[in-house]
DRENFI-22242 format. One line per 8 residues: number of its first residue (from 0); their letters; for each residue x, y, z of C-alpha. Coordinates in steps of 0.001 Angstrom, whole numbers, plus 524288, in hexadecimal, padded with zeros to 5 digits. Layout:
BEGIN
NUM = A = X:Y:Z; ...
# end
This chain:
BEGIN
0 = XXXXXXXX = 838EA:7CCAC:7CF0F; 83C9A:7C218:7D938; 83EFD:7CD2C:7E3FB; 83146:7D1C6:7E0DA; 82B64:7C5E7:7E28C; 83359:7C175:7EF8E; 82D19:7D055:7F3D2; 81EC2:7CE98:7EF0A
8 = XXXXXXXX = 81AD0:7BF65:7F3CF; 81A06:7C15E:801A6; 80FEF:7CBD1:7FDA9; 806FA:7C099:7F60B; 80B51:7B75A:8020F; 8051A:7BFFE:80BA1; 7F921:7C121:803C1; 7F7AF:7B444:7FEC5
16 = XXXXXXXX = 7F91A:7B080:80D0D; 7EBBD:7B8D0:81158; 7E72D:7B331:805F0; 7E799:7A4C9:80A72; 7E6FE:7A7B6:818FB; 7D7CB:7AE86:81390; 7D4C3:7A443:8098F; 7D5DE:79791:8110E
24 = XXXXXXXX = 7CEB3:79ED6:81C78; 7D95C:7A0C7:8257A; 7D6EF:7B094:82715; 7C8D8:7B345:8256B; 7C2EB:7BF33:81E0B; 7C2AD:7C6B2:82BC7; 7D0BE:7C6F3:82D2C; 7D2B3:7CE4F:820D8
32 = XXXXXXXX = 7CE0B:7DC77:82464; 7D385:7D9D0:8339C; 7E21A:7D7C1:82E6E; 7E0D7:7E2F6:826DA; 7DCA4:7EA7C:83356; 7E97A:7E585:838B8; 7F126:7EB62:82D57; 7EADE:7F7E9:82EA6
40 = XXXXXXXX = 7EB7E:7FAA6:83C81; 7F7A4:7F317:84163; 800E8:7EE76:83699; 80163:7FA8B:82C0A; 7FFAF:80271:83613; 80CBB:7FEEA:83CFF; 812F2:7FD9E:830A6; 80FB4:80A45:82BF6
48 = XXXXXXXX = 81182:81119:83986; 82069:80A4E:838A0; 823E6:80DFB:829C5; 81FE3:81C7E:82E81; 82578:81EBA:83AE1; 83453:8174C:83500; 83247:8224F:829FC; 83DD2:82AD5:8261A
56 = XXXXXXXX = 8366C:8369D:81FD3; 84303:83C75:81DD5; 84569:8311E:813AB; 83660:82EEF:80F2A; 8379B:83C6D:8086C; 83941:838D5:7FB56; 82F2E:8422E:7F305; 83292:83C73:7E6D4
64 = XXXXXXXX = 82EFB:82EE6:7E914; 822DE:831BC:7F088; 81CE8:83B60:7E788; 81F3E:83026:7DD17; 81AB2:8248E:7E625; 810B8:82C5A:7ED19; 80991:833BC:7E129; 808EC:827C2:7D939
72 = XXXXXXXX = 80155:820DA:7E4C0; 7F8B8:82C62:7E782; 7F66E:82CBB:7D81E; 7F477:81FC6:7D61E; 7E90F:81E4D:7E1BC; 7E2DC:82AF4:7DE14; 7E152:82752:7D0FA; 7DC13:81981:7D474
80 = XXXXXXXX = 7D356:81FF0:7DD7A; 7CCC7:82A3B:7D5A3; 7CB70:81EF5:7CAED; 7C5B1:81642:7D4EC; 7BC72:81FEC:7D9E9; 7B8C0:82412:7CB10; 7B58A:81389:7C897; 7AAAE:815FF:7D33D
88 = XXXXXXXX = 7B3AD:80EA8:7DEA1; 7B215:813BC:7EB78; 7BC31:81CF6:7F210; 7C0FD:811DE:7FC5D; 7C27F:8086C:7F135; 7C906:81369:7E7E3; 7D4DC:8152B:7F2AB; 7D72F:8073D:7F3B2
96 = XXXXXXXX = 7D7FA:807E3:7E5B9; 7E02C:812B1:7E5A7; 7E833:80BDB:7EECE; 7EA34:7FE91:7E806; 7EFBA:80537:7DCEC; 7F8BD:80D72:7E3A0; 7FD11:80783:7EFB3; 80ABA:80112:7EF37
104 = XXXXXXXX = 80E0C:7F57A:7F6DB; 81A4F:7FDD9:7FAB6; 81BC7:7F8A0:808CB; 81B2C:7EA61:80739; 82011:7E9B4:7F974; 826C1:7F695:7F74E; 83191:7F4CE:802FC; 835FC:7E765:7FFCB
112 = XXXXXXXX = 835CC:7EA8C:7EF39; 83C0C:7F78A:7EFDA; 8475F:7EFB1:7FA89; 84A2A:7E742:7EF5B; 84C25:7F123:7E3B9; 85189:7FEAA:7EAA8; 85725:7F951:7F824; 853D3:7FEEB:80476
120 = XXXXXXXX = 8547F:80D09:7FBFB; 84499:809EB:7FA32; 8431E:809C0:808BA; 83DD8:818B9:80BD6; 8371A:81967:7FAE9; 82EE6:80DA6:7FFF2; 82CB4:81269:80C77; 8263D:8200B:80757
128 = XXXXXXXX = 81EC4:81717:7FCCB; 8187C:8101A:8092A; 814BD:81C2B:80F48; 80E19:82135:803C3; 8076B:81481:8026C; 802B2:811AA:80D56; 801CC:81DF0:81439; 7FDD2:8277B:808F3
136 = XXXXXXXX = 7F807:81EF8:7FFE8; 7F1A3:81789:8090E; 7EC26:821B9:81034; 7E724:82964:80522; 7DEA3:81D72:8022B; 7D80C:81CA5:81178; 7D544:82B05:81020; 7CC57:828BF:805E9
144 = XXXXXXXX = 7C72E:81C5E:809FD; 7C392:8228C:81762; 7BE41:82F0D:80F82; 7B617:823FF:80762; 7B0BD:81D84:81533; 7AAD9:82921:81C5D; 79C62:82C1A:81C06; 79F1F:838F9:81FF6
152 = XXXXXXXX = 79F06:84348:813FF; 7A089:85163:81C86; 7AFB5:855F1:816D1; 7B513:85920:825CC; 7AE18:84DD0:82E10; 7B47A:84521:8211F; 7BFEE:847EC:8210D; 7C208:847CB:83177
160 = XXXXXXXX = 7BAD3:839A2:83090; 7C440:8342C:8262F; 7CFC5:83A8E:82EAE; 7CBB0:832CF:83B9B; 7CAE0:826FD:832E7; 7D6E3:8288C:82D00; 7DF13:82AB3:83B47; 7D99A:81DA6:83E90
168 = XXXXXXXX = 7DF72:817AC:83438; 7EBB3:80F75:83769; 7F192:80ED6:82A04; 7F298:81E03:82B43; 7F5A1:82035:838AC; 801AA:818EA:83A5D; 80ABE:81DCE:82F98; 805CF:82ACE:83519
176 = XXXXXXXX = 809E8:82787:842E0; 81504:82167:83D4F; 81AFB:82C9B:8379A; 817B1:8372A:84370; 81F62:82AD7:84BD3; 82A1E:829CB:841D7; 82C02:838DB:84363; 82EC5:838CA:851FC
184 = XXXXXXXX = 83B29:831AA:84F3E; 838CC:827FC:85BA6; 83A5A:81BBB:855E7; 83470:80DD4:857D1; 83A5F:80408:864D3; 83BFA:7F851:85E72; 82FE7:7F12E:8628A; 8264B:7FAAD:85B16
192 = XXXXXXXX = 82DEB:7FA66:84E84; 82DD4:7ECB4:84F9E; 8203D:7ECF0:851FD; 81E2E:7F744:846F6; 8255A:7EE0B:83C88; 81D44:7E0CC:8418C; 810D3:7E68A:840E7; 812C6:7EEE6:835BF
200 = XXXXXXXX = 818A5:7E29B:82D88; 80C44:7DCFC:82FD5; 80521:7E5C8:8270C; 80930:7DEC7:81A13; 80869:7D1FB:81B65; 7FA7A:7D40E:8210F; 7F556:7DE95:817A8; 7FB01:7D3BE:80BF3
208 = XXXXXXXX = 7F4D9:7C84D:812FE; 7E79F:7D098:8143B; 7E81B:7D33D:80535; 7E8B1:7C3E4:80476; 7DB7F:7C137:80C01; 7D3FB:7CC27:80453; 7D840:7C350:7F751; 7D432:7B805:7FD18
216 = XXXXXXXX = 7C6E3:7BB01:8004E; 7BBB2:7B6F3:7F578; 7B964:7C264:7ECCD; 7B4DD:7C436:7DF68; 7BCB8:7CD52:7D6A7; 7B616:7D511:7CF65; 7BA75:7D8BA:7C110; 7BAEB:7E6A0:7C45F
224 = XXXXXXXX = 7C297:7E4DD:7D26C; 7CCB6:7DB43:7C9D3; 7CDB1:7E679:7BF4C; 7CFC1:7F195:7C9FA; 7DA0C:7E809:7D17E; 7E244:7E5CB:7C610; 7E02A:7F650:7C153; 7E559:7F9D1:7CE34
232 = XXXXXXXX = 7F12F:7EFE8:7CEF4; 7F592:7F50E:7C1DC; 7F468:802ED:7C7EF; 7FB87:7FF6B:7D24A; 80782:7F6CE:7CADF; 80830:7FE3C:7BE4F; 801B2:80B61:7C017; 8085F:81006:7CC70
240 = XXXXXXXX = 8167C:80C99:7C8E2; 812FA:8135F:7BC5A; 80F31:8203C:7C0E7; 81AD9:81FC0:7CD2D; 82326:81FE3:7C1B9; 81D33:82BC9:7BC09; 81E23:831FD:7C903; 82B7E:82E10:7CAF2
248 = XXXXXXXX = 82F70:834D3:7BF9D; 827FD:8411D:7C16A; 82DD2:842DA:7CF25; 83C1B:83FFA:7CC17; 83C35:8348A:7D522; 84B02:831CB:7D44B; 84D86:82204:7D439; 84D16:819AE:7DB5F
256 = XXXXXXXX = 8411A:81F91:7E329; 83A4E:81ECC:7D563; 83BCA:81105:7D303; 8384F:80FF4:7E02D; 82963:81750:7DF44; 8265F:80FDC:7D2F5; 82AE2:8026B:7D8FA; 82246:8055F:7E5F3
264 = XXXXXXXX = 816E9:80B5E:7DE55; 81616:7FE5A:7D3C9; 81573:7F4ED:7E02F; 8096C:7ED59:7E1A3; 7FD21:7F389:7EBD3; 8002C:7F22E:7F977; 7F65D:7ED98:8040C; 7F455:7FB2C:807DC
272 = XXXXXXXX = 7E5DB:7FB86:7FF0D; 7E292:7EDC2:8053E; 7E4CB:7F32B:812E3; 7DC69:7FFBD:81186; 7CF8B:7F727:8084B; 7CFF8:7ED22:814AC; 7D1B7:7F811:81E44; 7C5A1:7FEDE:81793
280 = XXXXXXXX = 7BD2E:7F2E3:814EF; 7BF76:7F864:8077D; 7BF8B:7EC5B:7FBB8; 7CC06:7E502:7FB99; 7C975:7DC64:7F0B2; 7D0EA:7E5E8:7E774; 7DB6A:7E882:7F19D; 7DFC3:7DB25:7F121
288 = XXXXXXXX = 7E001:7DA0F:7E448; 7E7F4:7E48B:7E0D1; 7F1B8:7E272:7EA69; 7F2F1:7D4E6:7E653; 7F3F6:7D678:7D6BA; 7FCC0:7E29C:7D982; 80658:7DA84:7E199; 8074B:7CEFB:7D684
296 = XXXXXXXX = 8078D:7D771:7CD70; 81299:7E082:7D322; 81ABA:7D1F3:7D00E; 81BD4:7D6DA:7C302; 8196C:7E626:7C32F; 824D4:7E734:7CC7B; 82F59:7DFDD:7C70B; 82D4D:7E5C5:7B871
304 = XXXXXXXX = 82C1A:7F457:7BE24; 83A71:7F046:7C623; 83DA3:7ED40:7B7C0; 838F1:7F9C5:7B11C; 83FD9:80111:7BD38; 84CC8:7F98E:7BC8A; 84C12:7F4C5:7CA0F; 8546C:7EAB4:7D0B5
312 = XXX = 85458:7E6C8:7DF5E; 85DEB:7EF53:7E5D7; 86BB1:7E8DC:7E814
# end
């Protein structure tokens, strides 16, 4: 429990300091969407372009654990979408749904958590759980979102329009990039790795601090919006684990990769949703909220599912 908590307060230190840089009126509301700009098209960017591009595939092929991991994130944000879309919501606000209940904080919680209980043994599980993440998961959710913002309704000119859009994404573009570099076998010098890990280690802190100013701006909450927040944190803390397990099973997923899915899938929702709602002017109010309540409340889901796993921080 201790180890947990050493891991998760620099999380709520980061966003409890955008929350009081934004309350007391040292970052005004204009800086909000422009350092998520920064995160989008410098910081993930690099750090996905780096995580690719160092990639073993030879060791990411594990098809047990990611047709366990991966289906029970597609099936999760599916489901939340179509149930989203059915409660009248529309489509750009059903994906970030979808995402926020199935979107792991596996790179900024996932690494460090998985260190402590399997050793460096979690190193390539936790690197294919990012990938699906924030590469799949992630970009299953812009698809749609860019599908939901064009005017244009003709099937071919559609689909070429919401191409472009998509190839001028960053968030997409550099993993792919990444992974044709990583292919070539040519390596980084030593001043653009270093430059890869600065920039791309600036992604967290600034994505968390970002989720602090969105809190700290005035809102009202309505009954509905607290009802949904707390629906999809249970999804994502109870629900997900739950049916990873079920998966698990059906696959065969020898352990410790098992324990390893359902650990990564019960973490708490990453800033990945946050990113793409600020990204799209989409509302954020939710976002926060969610990511927020998931993270305190992964202080006790964690721990007890560690319990029900027999888990123990690796010698």
């Amino acid at each position: 429990m201790l180890s947990i908590l050493t891991i998760v307060a620099p999380v709520f230190a980061l966003i409890g300091s955008g929350y009081i840089a934004r309350r007391i009126g040292v970052i005004g509301s204009q800086a909000v969407p422009e350092l998520n700009r920064v995160v989008v098209y410098l910081a993930l960017p690099a750090l996905l372009f780096d995580v690719m591009a160092h990639a073993g595939w030879a060791e990411l092929v594990q098809p047990g654990f990611i047709a366990t991991f991966g289906l029970s994130c597609g099936l999760i944000f599916y489901a939340l979408l179509l149930a989203c879309l059915a409660a009248g919501q529309p489509l750009g606000e059903a994906s970030i749904n979808g995402l926020l209940g199935s979107y792991a904080n596996t790179a900024y919680v996932g690494f460090p958590v998985l260190m402590i209980l399997f050793g460096r043994e979690s190193l390539v599980p936790v690197t294919i759980a990012s990938i699906i993440t924030v590469c799949v998961l992630n970009a299953s959710a812009i698809v749609l979102i860019e599908f939901a913002g064009q005017s244009e309704r003709r099937p071919g000119r559609l689909v070429r329009m919401v191409a472009l859009s998509l190839a001028r994404n960053p968030i997409l573009v550099a993993p792919v990039l990444g992974m044709l570099y990583g292919a070539t076998g040519l390596g980084f010098p030593d001043a653009a790795d270093t430059f890869l890990k600065m920039l791309g280690g600036a992604a967290s802190p600034l994505a968390l601090m970002v989720i602090g100013m969105v809190l700290a701006e005035p809102r009202k909450v309505a009954s509905a919006e607290a009802w949904l927040s707390g629906g999809l944190t249970l999804v994502k803390l109870i629900v997900h684990p739950l049916l990873t397990f079920a998966l698990a099973l059906l696959f065969a997923v020898p352990q410790p990769l098992a324990a390893m899915a359902i650990v990564l899938s019960a973490l708490p929702t990453g800033s990945g949703p946050l990113i793409v709602a600020e990204f799209y002017r989409l509302p954020a109010l939710i976002t926060s909220a969610v990511i927020l309540i998931s993270t305190l409340g992964s202080l006790v889901t964690l721990p007890f599912l560690m319990t029900l796993l027999g888990l123990n921080p690796a010698p």
